[in-house]
C-alpha positions in Angstrom: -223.7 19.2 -42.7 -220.1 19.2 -44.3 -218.2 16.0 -43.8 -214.0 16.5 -43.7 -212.7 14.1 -44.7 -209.2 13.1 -43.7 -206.3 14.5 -45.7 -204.6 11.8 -48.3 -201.1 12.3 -46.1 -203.0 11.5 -43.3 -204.7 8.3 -44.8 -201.4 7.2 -45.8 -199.5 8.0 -42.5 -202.5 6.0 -40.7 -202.0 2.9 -42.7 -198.3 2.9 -42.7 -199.2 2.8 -38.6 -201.1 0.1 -39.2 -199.1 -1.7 -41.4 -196.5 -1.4 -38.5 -198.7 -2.3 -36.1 -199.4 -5.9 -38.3 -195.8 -6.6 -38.2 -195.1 -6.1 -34.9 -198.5 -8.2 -33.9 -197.1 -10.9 -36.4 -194.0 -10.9 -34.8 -195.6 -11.7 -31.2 -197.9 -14.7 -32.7 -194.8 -16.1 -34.6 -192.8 -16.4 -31.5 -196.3 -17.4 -29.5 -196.5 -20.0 -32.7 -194.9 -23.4 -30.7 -197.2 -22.3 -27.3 -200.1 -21.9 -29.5 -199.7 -25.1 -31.5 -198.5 -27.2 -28.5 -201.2 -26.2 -26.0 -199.2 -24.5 -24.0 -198.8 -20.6 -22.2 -196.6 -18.1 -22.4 -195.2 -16.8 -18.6 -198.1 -16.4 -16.1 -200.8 -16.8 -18.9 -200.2 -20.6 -16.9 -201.7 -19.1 -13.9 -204.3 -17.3 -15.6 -205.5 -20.7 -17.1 -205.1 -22.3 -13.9 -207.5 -19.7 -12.3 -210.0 -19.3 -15.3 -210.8 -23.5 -14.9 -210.5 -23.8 -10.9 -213.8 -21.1 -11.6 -215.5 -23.1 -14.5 -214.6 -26.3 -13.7 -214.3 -26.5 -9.5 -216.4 -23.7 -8.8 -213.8 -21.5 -7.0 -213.9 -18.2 -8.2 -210.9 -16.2 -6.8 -211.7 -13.3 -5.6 -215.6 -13.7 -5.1 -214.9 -17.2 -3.1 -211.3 -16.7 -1.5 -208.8 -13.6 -1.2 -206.5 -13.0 -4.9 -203.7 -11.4 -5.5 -205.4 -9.6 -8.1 -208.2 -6.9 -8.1 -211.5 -9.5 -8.5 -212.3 -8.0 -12.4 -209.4 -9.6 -13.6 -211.3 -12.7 -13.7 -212.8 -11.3 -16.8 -210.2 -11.6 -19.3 -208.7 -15.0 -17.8 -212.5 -16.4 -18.0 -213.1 -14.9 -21.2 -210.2 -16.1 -22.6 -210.9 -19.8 -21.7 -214.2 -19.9 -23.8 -212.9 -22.2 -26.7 -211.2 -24.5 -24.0 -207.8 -24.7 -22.4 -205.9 -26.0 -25.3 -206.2 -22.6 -27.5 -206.1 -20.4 -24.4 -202.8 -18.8 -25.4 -204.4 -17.7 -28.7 -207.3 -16.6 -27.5 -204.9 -14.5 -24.6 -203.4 -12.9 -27.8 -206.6 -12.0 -29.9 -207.8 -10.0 -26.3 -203.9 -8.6 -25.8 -204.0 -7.2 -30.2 -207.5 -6.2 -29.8 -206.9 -3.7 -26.7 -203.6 -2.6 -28.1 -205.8 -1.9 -31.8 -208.1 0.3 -29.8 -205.2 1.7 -27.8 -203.6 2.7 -31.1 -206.7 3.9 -32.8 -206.8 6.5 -30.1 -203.3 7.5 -30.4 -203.9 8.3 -33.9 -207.8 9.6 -33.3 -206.4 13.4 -33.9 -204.7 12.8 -36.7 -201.6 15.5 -35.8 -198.1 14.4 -36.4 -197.6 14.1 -32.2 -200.2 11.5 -33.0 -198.5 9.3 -35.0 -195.0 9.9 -33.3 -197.1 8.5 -30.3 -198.4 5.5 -32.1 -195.0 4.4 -33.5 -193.7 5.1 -30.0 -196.2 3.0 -28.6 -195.4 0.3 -30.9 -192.0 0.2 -30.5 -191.8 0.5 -26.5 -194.4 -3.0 -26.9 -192.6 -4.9 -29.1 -189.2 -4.4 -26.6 -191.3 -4.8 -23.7 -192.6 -8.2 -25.8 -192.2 -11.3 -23.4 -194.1 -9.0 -20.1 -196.8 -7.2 -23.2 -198.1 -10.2 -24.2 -197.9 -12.3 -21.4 -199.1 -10.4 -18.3 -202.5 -8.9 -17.8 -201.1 -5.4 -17.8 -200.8 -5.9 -21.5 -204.4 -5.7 -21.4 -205.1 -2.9 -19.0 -202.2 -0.5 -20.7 -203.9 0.4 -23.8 -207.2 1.1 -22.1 -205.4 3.6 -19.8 -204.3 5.1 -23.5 -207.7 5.1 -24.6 -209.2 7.0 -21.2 -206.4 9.4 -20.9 -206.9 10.2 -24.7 -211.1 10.7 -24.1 -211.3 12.3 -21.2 -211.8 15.6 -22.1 -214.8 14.5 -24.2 -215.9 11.8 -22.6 -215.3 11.8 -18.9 -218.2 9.0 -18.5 -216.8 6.4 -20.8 -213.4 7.6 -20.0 -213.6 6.5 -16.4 -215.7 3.3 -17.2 -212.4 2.0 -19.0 -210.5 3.7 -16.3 -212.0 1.7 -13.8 -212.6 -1.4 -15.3 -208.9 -1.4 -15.7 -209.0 -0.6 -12.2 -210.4 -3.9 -11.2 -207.9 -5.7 -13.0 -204.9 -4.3 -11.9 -204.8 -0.9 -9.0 -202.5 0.8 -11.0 -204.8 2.8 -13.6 -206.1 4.6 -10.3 -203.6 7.4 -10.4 -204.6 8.2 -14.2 -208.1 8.5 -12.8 -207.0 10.7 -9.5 -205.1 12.9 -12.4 -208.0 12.9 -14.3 -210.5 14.0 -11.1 -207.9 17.0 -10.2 -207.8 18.3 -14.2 -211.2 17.8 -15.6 -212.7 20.4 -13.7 -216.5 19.8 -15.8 -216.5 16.1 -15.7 -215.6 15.8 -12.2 -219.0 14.6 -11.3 -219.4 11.8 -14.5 -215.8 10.4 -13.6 -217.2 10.0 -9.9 -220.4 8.4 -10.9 -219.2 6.3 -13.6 -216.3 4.6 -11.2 -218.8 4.2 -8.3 -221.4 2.6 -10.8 -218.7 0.0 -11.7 -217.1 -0.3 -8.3 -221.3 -1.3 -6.9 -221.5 -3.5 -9.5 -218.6 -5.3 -8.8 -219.2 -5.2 -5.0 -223.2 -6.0 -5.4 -221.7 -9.1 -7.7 -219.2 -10.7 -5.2 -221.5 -10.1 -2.2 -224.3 -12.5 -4.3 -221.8 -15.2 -5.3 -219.5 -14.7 -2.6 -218.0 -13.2 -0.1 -218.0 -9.3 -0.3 -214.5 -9.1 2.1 -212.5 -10.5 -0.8 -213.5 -7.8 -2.7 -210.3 -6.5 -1.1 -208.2 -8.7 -0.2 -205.6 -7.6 -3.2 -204.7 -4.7 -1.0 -203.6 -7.3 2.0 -201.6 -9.8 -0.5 -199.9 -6.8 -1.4 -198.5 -5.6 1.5 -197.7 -9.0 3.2 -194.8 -8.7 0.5 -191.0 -8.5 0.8 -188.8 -6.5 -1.4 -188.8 -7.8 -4.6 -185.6 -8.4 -6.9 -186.3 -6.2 -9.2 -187.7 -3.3 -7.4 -186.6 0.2 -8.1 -185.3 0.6 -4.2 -184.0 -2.9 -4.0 -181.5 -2.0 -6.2 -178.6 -1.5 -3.1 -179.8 -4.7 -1.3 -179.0 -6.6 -4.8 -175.6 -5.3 -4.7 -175.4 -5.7 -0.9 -176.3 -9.8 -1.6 -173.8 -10.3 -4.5 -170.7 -8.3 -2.5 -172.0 -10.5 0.2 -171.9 -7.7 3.1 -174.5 -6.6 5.5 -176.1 -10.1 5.1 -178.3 -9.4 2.3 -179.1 -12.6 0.4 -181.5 -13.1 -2.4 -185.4 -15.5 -1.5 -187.4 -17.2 -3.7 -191.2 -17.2 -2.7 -192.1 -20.6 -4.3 -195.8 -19.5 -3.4 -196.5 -16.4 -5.1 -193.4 -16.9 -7.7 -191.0 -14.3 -6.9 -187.5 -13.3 -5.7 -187.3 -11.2 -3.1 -183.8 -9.8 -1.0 -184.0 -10.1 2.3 -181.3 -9.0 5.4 -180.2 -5.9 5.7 -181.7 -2.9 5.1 -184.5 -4.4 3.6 -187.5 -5.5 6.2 -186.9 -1.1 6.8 -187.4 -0.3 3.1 -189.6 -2.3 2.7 -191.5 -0.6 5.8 -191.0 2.6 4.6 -192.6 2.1 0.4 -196.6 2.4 1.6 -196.4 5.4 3.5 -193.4 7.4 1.6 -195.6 6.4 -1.6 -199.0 7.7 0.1 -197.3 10.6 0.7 -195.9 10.9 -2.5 -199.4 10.6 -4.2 -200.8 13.5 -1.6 -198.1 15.8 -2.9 -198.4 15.5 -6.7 -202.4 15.4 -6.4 -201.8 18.9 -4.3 -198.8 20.1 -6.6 -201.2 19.6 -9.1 -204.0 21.3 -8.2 -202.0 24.4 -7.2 -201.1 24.5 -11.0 -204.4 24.1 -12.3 -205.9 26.9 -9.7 -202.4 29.2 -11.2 -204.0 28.8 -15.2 -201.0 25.9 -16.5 -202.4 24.0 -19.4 -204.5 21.6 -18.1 -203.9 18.8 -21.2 -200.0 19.3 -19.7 -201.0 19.0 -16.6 -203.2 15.7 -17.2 -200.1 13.8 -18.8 -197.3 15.3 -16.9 -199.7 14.7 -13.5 -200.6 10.7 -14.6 -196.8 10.2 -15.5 -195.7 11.1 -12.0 -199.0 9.2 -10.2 -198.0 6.2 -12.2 -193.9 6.6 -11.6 -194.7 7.3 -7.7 -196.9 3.9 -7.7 -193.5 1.8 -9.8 -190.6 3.9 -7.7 -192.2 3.6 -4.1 -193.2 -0.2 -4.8 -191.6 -3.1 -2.6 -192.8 -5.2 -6.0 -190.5 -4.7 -9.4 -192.1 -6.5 -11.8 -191.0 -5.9 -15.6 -194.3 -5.5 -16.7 -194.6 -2.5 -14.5 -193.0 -0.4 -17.1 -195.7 -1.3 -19.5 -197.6 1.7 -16.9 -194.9 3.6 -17.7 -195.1 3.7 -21.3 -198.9 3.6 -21.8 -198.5 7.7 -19.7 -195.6 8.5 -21.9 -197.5 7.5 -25.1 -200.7 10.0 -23.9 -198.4 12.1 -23.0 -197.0 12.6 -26.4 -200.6 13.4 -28.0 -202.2 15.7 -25.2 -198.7 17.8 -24.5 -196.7 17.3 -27.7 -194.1 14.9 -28.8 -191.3 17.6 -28.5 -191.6 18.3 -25.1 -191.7 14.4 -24.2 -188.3 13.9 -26.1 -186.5 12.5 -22.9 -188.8 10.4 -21.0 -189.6 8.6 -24.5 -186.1 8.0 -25.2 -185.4 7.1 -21.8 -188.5 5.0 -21.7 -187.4 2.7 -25.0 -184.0 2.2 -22.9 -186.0 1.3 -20.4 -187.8 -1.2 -21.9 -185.1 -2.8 -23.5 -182.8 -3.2 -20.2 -185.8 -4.5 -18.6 -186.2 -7.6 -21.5 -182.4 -8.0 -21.3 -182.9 -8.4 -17.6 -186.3 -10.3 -17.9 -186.5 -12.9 -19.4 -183.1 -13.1 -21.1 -180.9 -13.0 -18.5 -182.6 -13.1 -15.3 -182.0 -17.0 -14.2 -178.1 -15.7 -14.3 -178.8 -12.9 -11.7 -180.9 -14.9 -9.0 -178.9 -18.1 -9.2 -175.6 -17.0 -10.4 -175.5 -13.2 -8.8 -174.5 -12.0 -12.2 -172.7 -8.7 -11.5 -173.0 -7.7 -15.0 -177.1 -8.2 -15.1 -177.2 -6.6 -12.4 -175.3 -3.5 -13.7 -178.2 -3.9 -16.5 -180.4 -4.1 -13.7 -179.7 -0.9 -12.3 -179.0 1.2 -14.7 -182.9 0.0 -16.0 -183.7 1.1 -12.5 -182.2 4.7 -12.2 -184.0 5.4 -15.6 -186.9 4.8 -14.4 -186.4 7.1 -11.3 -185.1 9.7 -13.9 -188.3 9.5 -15.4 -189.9 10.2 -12.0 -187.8 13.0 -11.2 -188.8 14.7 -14.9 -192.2 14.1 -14.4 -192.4 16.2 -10.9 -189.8 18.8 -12.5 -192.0 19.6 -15.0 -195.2 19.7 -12.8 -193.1 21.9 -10.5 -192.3 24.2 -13.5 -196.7 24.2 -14.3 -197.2 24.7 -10.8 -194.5 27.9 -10.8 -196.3 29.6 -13.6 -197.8 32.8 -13.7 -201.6 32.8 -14.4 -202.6 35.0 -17.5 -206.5 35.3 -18.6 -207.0 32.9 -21.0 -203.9 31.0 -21.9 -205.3 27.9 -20.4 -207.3 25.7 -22.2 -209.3 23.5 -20.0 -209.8 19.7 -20.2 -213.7 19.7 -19.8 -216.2 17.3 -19.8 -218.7 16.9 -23.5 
C-alpha cells in the first residue's frame, strides 16, 4: 500500500497553526497565572468547583440527587477537573479547555486544503477575543467537540454523534448540529440514532441507580422559569426602554442563578413568546432543509449552512444572552468554512470576529457600567453585538433558502454519507 505523505507546504502551514495555537493558549494561562497561583477560579469555574466537591465531599450530585441548571453530563468535566484537589482546579479547568480546543483544531486542519487552515486561524482568533467566556464557561469545552462531529460526520456518523451527544449532556445546544446532521446524512441516519440513544440510556440507566431519574430533566424546567436576560438578542429594546426610563422597564438582578434580567414592559410577553416562535423556527429550517436535500443542493452546504441557522435560531429566539453563547456561533462558522469553503463564509466570519469582540467589550469589560450605571454607550456596543448576531441568522436562512430554490441536476450533489 502507498503511503502519501503530506506535502512540505502543508507541514509547514500545520505547524505555523500550531505554533499560533501555543501562543494564543500561552496567552490564556498567563492571564489565568494569578488564579492559578492563588487558588482561585476564573468566572463560574467558582460554581463549577462548588458543584464538583458538594458531589465528592457531601454527596450531593446535582443532577442525579436534585434538579441542575445544567444537562446532568456536565458533571463530568467539573468532577474530572477536581481530581488533584480544589486548590489547582483552575489549572486543571485549562488543561481540559486546551486539550478539546487541540482536538477541535486538529480537525479543522484534518484535510489539509487551504479552507482548512483559514478555518483553524479563524477559529483561533474568534477564541482568543471571545477569551474571558472560552476559558471560563463550560461551552469552551463543548464547542470544539461540535467542530470535531461536524467535521466526521460524513465518515463517522457513530463517533460523530457520540461527541455530539456527549456534548449534548453538557450543554442542549449541540442538539441542532445533530438534528442537521440526522436531515443531511442520509446513510448514517441509523448509527447517529443509535449512537445518541446508547448515551442518552446510559446516562438515564446511571441517574435512575444513584438517583432520581426525574432530574434527568429538570434543565429544561430551570430554563424556562427564566426572565429575559440583559444580554439577550430580543431584550435589546427593553434595555433601551430601562435606560430612557419609559414604559417601566427596569433592569433585575437574580442573586440566585447570577443574572440580570429586564423586567416591565414588554418583556413577561417576549419572554412568552421565545419557546414557541423558536420551536417553530427549528421545524422550519429542519423542513427548509430537507426540501433542499430531496432538490439535489450539496449536502456538505447544506450540513454547515443548516447547523449555522439551528444554532443561530437556539441564541436569537433565547430569553437567555449569555456571552458565551456566541462561542456556538463560532464553533458552526469554523465547520462551516472547511465543509462549504472559506470564500463563501466571508461574511458571517467577519461578522462573527465583530461579534466576538463587542461581546468581550460588553462582557466582562464593561458590563458592571451597563447594569449599575445604564451606560448608554455599552449599550450601543451592546446592540450593535446583538443585530450582528441576528444578521448572521438572517444569512444563514438566505442561503439555505437559495439551496432549497435550486434546480436538481443528476449528479451534482455529493452526498454526506455514513463510512
Amino acid at each position: 500500500m502507498r503511503i502519501r505523505l503530506p506535502r512540505p507546504e502543508t507541514r509547514n502551514t500545520a505547524r505555523s497553526v500550531w505554533l499560533f495555537f501555543a501562543v494564543i493558549h500561552a496567552g490564556f494561562l498567563a492571564r489565568l497565572l494569578p488564579f492559578i497561583i492563588g487558588g482561585g477560579v476564573l468566572s463560574d469555574i467558582r460554581f463549577y468547583r462548588e458543584w464538583a466537591y458538594s458531589a465528592l465531599g457531601d454527596g450531593v450530585w446535582e443532577g442525579i440527587d436534585t434538579a441542575w441548571v445544567y444537562p446532568v453530563g456536565a458533571l463530568a468535566p467539573m468532577v474530572l477537573a477536581a481530581a488533584f484537589g480544589p486548590y489547582p482546579y483552575q489549572l486543571a479547568w485549562f488543561v481540559l479547555f486546551a486539550g478539546l480546543n487541540a482536538l477541535g483544531t486538529a480537525a479543522l486542519l484534518r484535510r489539509g486544503t487551504p479552507s482548512s487552515f483559514t478555518a483553524a486561524y479563524w477559529w483561533l482568533t474568534a477564541t482568543a477575543l471571545l477569551g474571558p467566556v472560552a476559558v471560563g464557561r463550560i461551552d469552551g469545552l463543548t464547542a470544539p467537540l461540535v467542530i470535531t462531529g461536524l467535521l466526521v460526520v460524513a465518515a463517522r456518523p457513530f463517533v460523530a454523534s457520540l461527541l455530539l451527544s456527549a456534548a449534548t449532556w453538557m450543554k442542549v445546544w449541540p442538539a441542532a448540529v445533530v438534528l442537521a446532521a440526522l436531515v443531511v446524512v442520509r446513510d448514517g441516519r441509523l448509527r447517529i440514532v443509535a449512537a445518541g440513544l446508547a448515551l442518552t440510556a446510559a446516562i438515564a440507566a446511571a441517574v435512575a441507580a444513584f438517583g432520581d431519574v426525574r432530574n434527568l430533566t429538570g434543565f429544561l424546567s430551570a430554563q424556562g422559569a427564566r426572565g429575559m436576560q440583559l444580554e439577550a438578542p430580543l431584550s435589546t429594546p427593553g434595555v433601551w426602554q430601562a435606560i430612557t426610563g419609559s414604559s417601566g422597564a427596569y433592569f433585575f438582578e437574580d442573586e440566585v442563578i447570577n443574572t440580570m434580567e429586564v423586567r416591565g414592559a414588554l418583556s413577561g410577553v417576549v419572554g412568552d413568546l421565545m419557546t414557541p416562535l423558536l420551536v417553530l423556527t427549528v421545524l422550519l429550517v429542519a423542513a427548509v432543509l430537507a426540501v433542499a436535500l430531496h432538490r439535489g443542493a450539496a449536502a456538505t452546504s447544506l450540513l454547515a449552512t443548516g447547523s449555522l441557522a439551528l444554532v443561530a435560531t437556539l441564541v436569537v429566539f433565547n430569553k437567555v444572552g449569555s456571552p458565551q453563547f456566541m462561542l456556538w456561533i463560532a464553533a458552526v462558522i469554523a465547520a462551516g468554512l472547511v465543509l462549504d469553503g472559506a470564500a463563501g463564509w466571508r461574511y458571517p466570519a467577519l461578522a462573527m470576529l465583530a461579534t466576538a469582540a463587542l461581546t468581550t467589550l460588553v462582557y466582562p469589560v464593561f458590563y458592571d457600567a451597563l447594569r449599575y450605571e445604564l451606560n448608554p454607550a455599552v449599550a450601543v456596543l451592546l446592540t450593535l453585538r446583538n443585530l450582528l448576531v441576528v444578521s448572521i441568522f438572517v444569512w444563514s436562512l438566505v442561503r439555505l433558502g437559495r439551496l432549497a430554490a435550486g434546480t436538481r441536476t443528476a449528479g451534482s450533489a455529493p452526498s454526506v454519507r455514513g463510512a
